[in-house]
C-alpha positions in Angstrom: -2.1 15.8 -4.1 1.2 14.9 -2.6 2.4 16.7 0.5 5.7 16.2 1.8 6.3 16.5 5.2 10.2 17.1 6.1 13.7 18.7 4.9 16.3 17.9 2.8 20.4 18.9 4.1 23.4 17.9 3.1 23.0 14.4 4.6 19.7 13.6 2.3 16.4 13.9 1.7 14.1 13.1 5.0 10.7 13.2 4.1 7.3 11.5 5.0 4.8 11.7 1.9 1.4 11.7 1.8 -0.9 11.2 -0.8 -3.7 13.4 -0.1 -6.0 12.0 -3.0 -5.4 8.1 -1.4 -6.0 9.0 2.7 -8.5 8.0 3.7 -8.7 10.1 6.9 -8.9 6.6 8.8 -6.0 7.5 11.4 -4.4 4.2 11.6 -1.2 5.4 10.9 -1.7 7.7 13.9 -2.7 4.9 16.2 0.4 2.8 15.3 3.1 5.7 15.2 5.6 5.0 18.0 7.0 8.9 18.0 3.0 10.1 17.6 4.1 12.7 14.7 1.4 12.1 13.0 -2.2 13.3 13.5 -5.5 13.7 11.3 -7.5 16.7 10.5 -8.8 19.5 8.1 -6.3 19.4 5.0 -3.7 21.6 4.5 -3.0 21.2 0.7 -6.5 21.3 -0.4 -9.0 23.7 1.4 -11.6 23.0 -0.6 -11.3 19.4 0.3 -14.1 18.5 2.9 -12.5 14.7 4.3 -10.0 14.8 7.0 -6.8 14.0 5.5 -3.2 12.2 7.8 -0.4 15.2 8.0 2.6 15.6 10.2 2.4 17.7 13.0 3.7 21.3 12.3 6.6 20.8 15.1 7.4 17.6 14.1 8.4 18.7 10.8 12.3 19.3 11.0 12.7 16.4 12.7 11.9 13.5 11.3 15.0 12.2 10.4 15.1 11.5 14.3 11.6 10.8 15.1 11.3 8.5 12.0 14.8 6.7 12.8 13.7 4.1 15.3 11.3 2.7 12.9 14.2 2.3 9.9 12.5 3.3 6.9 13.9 2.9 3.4 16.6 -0.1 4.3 14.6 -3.1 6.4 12.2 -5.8 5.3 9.3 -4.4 6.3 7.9 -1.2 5.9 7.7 1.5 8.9 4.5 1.0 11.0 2.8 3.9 9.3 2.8 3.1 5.8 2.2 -0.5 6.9 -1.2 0.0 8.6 -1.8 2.9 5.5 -4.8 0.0 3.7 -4.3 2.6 0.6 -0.8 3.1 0.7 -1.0 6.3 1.1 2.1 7.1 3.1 5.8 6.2 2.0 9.1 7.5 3.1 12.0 9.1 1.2 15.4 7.5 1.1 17.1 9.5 3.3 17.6 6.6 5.9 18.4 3.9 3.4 21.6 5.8 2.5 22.1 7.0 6.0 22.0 3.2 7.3 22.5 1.3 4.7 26.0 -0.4 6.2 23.9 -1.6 9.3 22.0 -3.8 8.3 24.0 -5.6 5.2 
């Protein structure tokens, strides 16, 4: 299943997504998060499902556009650290901060 993890406003659409069927439950991406949103456990989507799944943390939710910001998703070279240490590429951002930055780094 995909779970998105975020809002979308006016200014666009800020969203971490996790594919739920690909997660592995390993936690890397929690290890390398430099805001630690993220965090592993029981999952949310599924209930039935027995394997710890990655999620964002329920207070983290309405703010990623902040908390994901330092790490530039959407508009650098390389991916954030998350979806970069994801081995199943599991995790991906939405575009929210390639529109939002997209001037800054032309």
């Amino acid at each position: 299943m995909i779970a998105n993890y975020g809002f979308k406003d006016g200014s666009g659409d800020w969203y971490v997504t996790i594919d739920t069927d690909k997660c592995n439950g390993c936690g890397k991406c929690v290890e390398v998060c430099p805001e630690k949103i993220l965090e592993v456990g029981p999952d949310e989507i599924d209930i039935f499902r027995e394997e710890p799944v990655a999620f964002v943390k329920h207070e983290e939710r309405k703010k990623i556009r902040y908390h994901c910001a330092p790490c530039k998703p959407g508009y650098g070279s390389e991916p954030p650290p998350c979806a970069a240490a994801c081995e199943p590429r599991a995790i991906s951002h939405s575009d929210g901060w390639k529109a939002c930055f997209k001037d800054s780094h032309q």
